[in-house]
N, C-alpha and C positions, 0 to 999 in steps of 0.2 A: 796800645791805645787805652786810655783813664776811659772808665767810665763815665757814664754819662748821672748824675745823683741829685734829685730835687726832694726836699721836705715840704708837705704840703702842712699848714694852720690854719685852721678857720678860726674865726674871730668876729665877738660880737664883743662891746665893751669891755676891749683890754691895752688898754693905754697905762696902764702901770707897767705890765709886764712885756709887752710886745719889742720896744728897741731893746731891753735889756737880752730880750731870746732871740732876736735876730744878731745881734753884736755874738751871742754867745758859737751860735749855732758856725757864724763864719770864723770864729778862732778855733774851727775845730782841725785835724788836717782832713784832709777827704776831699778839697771841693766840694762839698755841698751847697748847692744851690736851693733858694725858699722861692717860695711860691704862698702869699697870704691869701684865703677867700674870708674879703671882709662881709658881713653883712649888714650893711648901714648902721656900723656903729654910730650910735649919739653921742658918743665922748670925745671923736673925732682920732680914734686908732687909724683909721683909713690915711689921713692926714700925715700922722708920722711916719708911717710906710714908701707913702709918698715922698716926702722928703729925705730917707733916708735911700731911696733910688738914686738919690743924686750921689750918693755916696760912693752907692755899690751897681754901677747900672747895667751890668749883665753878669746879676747874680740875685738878684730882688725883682718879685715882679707881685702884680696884686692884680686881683679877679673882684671888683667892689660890685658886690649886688645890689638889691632897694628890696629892704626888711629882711624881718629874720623868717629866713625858709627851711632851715632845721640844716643840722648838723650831716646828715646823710647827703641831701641835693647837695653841699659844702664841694663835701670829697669827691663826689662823681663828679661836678664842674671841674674841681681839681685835676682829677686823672683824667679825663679827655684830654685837658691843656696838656698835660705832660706828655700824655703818648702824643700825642699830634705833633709835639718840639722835640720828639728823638730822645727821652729819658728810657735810660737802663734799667737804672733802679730810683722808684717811686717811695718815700715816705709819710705818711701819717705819723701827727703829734698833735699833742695840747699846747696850749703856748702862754699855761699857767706855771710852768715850773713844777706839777707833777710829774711829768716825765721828765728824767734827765737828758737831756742832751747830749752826752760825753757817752750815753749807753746807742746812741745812732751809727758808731762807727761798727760794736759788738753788731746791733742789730744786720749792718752791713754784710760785715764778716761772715755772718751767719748760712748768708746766701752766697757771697763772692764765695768764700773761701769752703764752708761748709757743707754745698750743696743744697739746700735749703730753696724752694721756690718762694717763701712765704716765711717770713720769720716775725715772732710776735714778744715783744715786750709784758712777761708773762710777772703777774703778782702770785700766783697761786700753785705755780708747776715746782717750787721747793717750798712746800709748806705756804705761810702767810707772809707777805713781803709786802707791807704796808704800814706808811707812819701817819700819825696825828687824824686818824679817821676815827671817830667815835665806833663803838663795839656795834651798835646797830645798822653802820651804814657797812660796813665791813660782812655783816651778816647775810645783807641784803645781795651784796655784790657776788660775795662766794657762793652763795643757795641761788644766783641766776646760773653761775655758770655749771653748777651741777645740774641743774635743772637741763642746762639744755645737752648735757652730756647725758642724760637720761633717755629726755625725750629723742633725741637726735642720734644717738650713736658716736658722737664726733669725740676721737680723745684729744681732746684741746681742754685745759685746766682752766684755760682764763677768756675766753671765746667772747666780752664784752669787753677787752684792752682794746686801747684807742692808739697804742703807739704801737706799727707795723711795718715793715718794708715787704715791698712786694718786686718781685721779677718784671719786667715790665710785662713779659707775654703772657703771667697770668691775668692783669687787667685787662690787656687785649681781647683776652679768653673769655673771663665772663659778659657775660650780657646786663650792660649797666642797667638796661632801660626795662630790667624784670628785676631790679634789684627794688622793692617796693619802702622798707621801712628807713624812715625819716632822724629817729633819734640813736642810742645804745644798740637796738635791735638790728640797724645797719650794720654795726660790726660785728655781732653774731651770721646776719646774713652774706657778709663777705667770706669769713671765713666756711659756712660750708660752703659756699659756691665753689675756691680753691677745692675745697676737702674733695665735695663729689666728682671734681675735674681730673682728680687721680696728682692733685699737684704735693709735694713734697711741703708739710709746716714742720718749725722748729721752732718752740720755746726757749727763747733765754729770759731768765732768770731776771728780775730787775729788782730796785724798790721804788716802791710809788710813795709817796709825799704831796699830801695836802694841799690845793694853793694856800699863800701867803697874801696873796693878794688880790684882789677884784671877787667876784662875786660867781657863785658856782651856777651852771644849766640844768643841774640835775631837778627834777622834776618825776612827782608822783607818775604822770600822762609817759613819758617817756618810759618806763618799767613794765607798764599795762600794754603799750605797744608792744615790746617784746616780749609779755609772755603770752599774747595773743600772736604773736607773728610766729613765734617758737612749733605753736603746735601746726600752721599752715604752710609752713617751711619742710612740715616732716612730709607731705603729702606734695609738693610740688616736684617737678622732674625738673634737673639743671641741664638744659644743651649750653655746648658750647656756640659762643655768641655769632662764628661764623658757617653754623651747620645748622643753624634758624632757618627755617624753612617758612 
């Protein structure tokens, strides 16, 4: 029996790059299936999604919200749809062409084949694996993730990478609805929740690259969230989402 394999993207105005990473994502082999959460993009990404479901119509699907509700609510709308439709395995991605796409099959492999409940598209677990980011922002990025390997205990090198494949039964497992931070800090908060669940992570190795095109999220506000979430993360207890009492 094929697994069952969905990439989730969230998307706020990205109408440059979005048919090019859907067209890309389906010549991979895999079966992989996308899953867009648009968030009332203004440049009308939503639109070409849509039309491109005529294309591909059971393999393309979009979740369109009204306004932008942060990158975090994105995902977790994402993964309820996916568990609810019988997905095995779940992916997270950008859908700027920072993350390669052709490293989704690795990421795959990583759990199918490797054992791996959790597998992360890692910049920083062989040295620095990162192009065209100015030496500042690169600074910032590696000094969060040590930070939270400090403060946290978690050995994960790159614990704010946004390109992940998950088991489906670790989603099942945590408890979305205590998963509290909204930007970057989400994906620190996901991975320790796997971490504290006793679930198996495995870094692979990637490089990350710059978009080329459209315009980045990253924001001062987003950073401060996380390194205020960092430290109230260390003091909160993780149940498992179905032993919530």
């Amino acid at each position: 029996m094929t697994d069952k394999k969905i990439v989730i993207i969230p998307t706020y105005n990205e109408k440059e790059n979005v048919e090019k990473m859907i067209r890309k994502v389906f010549s991979l082999e895999g079966d992989f299936n996308l899953l867009i959460v648009d968030d009332g993009s203004p440049d009308g990404t939503a639109d070409i999604v849509k039309r491109l479901q005529g294309e591909f119509p059971d393999r393309l699907f979009i979740i369109e919200r009204e306004g932008k509700l942060g990158l975090g609510t994105a995902y977790k709308a994402g993964f309820r749809w996916s568990l609810e439709n019988g997905y095995d395995y779940i992916f997270e991605m950008d859908c700027d062409f920072s993350h390669n796409p052709d490293d989704l099959i690795r990421l795959y492999d990583a759990c199918a084949k490797g054992g791996a409940d959790m597998s992360i598209g890692s910049r920083y677990c062989s040295g620095i694996s990162v192009k065209d980011w100015p030496i500042g922002r690169i600074l910032i990025s590696y000094g969060a993730s040590f930070y939270v390997r400090m403060v946290l205990g978690m050995r994960i090198f790159d614990s704010t990478a946004g390109f992940v494949c998950y088991r489906s039964k670790v989603l099942d497992d945590i408890n979305l609805d205590a998963v509290v931070m909204k930007g970057y800090g989400f994906q620190i908060e996901m991975k320790y929740n796997a971490w504290k669940l006793g679930y198996k992570i495995k870094e692979v190795p990637i490089l990350f690259t710059d978009r080329k095109e459209g315009t980045s999220k990253m924001s001062s506000s987003i950073f401060g969230e996380a390194f205020r979430g960092v430290i109230a993360l260390k003091f909160r207890k993780i149940r498992p989402r179905n032993k919530i009492i």
